[in-house]
VONU-610536 format. One line per 5 residues: number of its first residue (from 1); their letters; for each residue x, y, z of N, C-alpha, C. Coordinates in steps of 0.001 Angstrom, whole numbers, plus 524288, in hexadecimal, padded with zeros to 5 digits. Layout:
NUM	a	X/Y/Z/X/Y/Z/X/Y/Z  ... .
REM end
This chain:
1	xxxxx	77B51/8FA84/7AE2A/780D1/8FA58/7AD5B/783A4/8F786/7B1C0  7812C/8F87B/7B6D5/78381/8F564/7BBF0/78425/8EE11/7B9EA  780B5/8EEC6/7B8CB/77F4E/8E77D/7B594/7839E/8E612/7B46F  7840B/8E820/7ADDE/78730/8E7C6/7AA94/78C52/8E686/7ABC9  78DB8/8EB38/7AEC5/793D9/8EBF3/7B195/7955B/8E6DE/7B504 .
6	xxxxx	790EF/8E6BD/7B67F/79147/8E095/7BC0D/7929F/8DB80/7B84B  78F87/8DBDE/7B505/78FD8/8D657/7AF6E/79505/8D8E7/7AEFF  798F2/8DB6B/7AD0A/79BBD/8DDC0/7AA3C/79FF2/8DA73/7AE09  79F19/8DCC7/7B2B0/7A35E/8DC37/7B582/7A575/8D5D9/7B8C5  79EA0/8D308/7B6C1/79F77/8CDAE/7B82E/7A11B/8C9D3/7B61F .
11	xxxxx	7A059/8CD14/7AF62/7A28D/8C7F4/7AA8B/7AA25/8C96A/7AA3D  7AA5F/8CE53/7ACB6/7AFCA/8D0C0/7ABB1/7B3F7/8CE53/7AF32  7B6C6/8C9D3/7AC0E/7B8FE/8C8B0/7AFE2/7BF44/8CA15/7B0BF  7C14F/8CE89/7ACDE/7C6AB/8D17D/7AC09/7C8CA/8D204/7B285  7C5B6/8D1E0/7B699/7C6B9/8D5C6/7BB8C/7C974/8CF51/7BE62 .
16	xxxxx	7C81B/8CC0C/7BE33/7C873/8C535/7C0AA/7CDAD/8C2B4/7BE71  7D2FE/8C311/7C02A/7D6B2/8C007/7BF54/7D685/8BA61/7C0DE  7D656/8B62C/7BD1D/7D7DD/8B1EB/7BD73/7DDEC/8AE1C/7BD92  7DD24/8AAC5/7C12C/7E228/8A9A3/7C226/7E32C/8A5F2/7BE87  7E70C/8A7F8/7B9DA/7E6C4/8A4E3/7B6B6/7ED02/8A339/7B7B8 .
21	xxxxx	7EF83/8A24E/7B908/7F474/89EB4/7BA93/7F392/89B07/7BFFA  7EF90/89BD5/7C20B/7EE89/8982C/7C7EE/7EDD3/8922D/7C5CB  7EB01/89173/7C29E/7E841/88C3C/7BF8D/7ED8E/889A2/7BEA7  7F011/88BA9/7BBC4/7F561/889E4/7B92B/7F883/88943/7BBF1  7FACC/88B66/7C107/7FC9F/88C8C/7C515/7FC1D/88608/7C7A4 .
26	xxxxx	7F677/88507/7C82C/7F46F/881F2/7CC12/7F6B8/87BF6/7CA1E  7F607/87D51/7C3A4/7F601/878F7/7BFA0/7FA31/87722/7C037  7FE82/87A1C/7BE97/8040E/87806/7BF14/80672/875F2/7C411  8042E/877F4/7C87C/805E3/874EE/7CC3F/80425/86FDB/7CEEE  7FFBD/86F3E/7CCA7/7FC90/86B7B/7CD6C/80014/86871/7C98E .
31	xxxxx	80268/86891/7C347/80353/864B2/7C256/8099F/8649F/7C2CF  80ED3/86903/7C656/8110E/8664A/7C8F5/811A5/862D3/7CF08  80D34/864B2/7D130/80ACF/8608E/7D508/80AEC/859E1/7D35D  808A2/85AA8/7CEA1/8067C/85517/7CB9C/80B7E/85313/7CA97  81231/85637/7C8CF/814C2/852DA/7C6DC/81902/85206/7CC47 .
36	xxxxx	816D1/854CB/7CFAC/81A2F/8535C/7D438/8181D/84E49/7D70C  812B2/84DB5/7D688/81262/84698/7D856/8123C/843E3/7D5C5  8130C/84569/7CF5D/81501/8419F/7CD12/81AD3/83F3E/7CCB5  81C61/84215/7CD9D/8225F/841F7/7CF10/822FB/83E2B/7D4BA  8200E/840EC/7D986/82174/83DA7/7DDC5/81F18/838C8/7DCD1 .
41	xxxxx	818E7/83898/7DA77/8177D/8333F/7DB80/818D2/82E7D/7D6B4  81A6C/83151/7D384/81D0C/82C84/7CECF/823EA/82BC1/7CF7F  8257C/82DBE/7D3BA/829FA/82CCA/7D5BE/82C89/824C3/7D572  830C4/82455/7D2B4/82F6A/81EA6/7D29F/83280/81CB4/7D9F9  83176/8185B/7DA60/83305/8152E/7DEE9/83638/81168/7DEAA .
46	xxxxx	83A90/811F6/7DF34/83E77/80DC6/7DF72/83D9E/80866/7E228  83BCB/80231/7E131/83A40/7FF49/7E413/83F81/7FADA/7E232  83FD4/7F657/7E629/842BF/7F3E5/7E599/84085/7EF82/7E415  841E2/7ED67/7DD7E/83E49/7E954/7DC6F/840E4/7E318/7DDA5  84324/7E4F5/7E18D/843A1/7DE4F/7E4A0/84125/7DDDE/7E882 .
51	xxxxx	83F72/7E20B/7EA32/83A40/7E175/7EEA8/836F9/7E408/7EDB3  83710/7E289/7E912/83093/7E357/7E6AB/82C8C/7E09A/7E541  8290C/7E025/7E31F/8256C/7DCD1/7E281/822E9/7E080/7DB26  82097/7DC8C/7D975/81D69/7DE0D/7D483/8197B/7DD64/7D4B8  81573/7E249/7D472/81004/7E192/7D52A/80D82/7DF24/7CF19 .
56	xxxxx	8070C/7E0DB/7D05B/8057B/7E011/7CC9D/805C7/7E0BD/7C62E  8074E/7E7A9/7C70C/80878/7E915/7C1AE/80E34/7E9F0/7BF17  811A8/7E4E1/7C165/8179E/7E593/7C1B3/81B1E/7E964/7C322  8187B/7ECCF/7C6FA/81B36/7F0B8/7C995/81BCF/7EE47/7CEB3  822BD/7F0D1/7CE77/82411/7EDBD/7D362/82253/7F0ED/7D879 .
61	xxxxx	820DE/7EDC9/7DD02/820C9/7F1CD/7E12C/82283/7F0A1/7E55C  825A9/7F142/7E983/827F2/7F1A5/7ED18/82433/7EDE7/7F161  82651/7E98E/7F438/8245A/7E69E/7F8B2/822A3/7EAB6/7FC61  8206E/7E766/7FE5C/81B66/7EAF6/80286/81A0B/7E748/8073F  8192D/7E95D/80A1C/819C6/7E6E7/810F3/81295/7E7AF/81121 .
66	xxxxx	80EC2/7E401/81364/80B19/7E414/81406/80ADC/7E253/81A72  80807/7E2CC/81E3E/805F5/7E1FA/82290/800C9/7E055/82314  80018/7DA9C/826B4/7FD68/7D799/82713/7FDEC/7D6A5/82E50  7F954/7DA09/830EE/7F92B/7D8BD/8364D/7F41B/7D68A/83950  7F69E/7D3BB/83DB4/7F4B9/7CF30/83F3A/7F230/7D19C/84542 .
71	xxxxx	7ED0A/7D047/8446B/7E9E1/7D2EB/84C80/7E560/7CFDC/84C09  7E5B8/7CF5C/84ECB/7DE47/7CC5B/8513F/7DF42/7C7E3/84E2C  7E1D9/7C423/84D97/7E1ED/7C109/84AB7/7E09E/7C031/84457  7E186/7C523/84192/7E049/7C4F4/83AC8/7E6E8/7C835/8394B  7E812/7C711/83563/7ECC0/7CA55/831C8/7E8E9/7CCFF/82EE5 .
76	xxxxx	7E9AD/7D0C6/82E7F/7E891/7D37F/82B57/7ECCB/7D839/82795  7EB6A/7D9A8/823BA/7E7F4/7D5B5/8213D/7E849/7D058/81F80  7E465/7CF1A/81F1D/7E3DD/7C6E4/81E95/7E68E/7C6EF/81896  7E4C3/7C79B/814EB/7E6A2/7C85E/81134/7EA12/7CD8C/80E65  7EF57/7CB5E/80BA3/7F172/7CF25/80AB1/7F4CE/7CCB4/8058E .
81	xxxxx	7F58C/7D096/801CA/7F710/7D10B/7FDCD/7FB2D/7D39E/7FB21  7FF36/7D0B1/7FA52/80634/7D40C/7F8B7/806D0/7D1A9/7F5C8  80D4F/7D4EB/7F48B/80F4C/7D252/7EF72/8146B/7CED1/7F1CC  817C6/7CA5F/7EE75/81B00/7CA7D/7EF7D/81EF6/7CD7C/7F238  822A6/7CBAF/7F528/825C5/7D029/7F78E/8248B/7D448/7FBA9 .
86	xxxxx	81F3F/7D45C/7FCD2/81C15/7D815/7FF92/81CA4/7D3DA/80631  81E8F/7D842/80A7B/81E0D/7D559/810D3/8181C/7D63D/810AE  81875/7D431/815AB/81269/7D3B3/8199B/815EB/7D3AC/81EEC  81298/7D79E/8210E/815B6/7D73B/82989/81162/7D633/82A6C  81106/7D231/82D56/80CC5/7D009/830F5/80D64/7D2EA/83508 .
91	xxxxx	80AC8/7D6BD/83793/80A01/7D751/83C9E/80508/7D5C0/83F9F  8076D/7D3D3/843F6/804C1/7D26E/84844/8037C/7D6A8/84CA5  7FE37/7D80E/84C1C/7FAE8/7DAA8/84FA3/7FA36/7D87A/853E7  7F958/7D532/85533/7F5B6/7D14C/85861/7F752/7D0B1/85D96  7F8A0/7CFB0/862ED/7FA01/7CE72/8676B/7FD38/7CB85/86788 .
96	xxxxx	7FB89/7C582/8645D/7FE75/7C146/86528/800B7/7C153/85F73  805B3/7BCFE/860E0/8091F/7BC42/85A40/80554/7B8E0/85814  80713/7B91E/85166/804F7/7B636/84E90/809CE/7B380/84A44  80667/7AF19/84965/80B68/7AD00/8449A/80859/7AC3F/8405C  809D0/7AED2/83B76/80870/7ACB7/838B9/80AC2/7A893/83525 .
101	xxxxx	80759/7A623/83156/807CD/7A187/82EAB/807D5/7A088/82B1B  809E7/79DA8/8260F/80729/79D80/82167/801F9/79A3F/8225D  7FE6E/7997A/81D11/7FA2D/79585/81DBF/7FC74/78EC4/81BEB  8008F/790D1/81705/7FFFE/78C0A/816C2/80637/78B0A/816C0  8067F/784F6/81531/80C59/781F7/818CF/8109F/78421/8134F .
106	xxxxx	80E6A/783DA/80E2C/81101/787B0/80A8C/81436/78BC8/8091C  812AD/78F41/80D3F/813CD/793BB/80CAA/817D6/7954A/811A7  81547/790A5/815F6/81A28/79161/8192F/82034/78C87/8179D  81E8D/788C6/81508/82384/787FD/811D6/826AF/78975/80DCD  822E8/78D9E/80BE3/826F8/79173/80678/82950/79676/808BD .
111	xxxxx	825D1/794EB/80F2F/82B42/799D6/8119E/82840/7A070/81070  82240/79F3C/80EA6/820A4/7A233/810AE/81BBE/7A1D2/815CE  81CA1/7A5C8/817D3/81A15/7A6AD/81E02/81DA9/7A844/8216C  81D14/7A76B/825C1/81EB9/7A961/82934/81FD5/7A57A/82F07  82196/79FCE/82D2F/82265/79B7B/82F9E/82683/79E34/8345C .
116	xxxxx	82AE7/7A149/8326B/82FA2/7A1D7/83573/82F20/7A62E/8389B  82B83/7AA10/838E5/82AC4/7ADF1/83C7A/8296A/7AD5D/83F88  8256A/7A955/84313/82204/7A917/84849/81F29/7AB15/84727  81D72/7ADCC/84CBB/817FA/7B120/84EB8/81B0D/7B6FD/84E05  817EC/7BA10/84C7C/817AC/7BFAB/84CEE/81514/7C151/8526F .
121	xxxxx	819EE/7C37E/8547E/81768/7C440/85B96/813BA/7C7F6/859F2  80FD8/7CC8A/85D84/80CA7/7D0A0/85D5A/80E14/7D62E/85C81  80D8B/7D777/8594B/80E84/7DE52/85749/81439/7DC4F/854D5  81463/7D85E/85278/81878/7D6E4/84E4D/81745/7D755/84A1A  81BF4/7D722/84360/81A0C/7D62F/840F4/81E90/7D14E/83E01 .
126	xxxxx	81C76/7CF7F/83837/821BF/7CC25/835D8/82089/7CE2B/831D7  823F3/7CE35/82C58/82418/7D06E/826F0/8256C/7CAB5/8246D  8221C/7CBC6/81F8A/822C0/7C4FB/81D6D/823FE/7C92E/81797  8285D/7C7F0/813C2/82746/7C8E9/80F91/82574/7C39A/80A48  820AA/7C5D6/807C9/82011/7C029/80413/8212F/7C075/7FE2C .
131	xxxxx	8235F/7BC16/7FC40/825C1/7BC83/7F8B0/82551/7B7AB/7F4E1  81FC1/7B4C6/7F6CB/81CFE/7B16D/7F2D1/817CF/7B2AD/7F0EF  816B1/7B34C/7EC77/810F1/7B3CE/7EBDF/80C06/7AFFC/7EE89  808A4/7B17B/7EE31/80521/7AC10/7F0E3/802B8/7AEE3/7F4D7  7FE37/7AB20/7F706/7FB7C/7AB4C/7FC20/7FDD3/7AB9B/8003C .
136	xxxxx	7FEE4/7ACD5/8062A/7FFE2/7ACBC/80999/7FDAE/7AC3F/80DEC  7FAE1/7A75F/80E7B/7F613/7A5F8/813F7/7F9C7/7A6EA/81895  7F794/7AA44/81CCA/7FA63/7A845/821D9/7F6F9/7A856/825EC  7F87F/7A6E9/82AFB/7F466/7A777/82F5A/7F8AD/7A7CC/83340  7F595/7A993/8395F/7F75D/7A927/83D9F/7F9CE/7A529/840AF .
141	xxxxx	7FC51/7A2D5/84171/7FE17/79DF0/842DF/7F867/79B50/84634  7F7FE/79FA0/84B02/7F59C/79D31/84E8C/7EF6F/79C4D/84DEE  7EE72/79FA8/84A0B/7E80A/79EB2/84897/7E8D8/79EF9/8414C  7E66F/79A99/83F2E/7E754/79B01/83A99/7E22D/79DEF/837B5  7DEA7/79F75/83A8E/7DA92/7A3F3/8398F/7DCDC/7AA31/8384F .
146	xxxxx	7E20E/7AB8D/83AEA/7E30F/7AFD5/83856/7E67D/7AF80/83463  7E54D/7B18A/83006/7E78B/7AF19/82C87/7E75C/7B404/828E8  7EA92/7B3F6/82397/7ED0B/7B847/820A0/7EDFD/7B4B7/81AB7  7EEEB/7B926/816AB/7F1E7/7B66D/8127A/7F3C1/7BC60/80EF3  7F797/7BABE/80D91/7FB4E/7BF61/80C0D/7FC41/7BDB4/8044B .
151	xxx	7F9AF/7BFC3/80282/7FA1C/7BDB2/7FBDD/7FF22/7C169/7F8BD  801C6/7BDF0/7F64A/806BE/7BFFA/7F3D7/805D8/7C016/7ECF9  806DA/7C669/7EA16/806FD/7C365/7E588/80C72/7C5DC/7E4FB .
REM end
């Protein structure tokens, strides 16, 4: 009978309260959690579409400042890739100034480059904004080995 009673009392599970509102509890807040970042993160953004730019999938997106710095004699990075409307600050790392250049006589007669700035003294920088599509070769004035190109679409 000791047996029995032990089976009896192990299949019996009347004595074991389950938390049956915790699950539900957990559920619902989990999914107002869910509509509170949906709320913050589908929040829309007011942009100004005259200084904007149109990407790929005709959404407009707001110009953007990229940095391109110059030490040991390389820019880096060498290559770089924006959209219309998007700056570039050249900063200069380096000890001594540098000037940069366009590559070719083109680009400094359509008035793009950077013919009218000089040299960038050391721990300087200059902001160029571009606003033609196209290639953009440039180099160092003084060594035409360091060299860069900035691609616009």
């Amino acid at each position: 009978m000791l047996r029995f009673n032990l089976k009896e009392k192990l299949l019996d599970h009347s004595d074991q309260r389950e938390p049956h509102g915790l699950p539900w509890i957990l559920i619902m807040l989990l999914l107002v959690l869910l509509s509170v970042a949906v709320l913050y993160f589908g929040r829309s953004v007011n942009y100004d579409p005259a200084t904007a730019s149109t990407g790929r999938n005709g959404m407009v997106r707001p110009p953007r400042t990229y940095s391109v710095f110059y030490s040991g004699g390389v820019f880096s990075p060498t290559n770089l890739r924006i959209h219309n409307g998007d700056m570039v600050k050249f900063q200069n790392n380096s000890l001594l100034a540098v000037r940069i250049v366009p590559d070719s006589e083109k680009d400094q007669q359509n008035g793009v480059g950077f013919s009218n700035i000089g040299e960038i003294p050391s721990k300087n920088s200059f902001s160029y904004t571009f606003s033609t599509s196209g290639i953009f070769n440039y180099h160092n004035e003084k060594n035409p080995n360091e060299a860069g190109a900035i691609i616009i679409r």
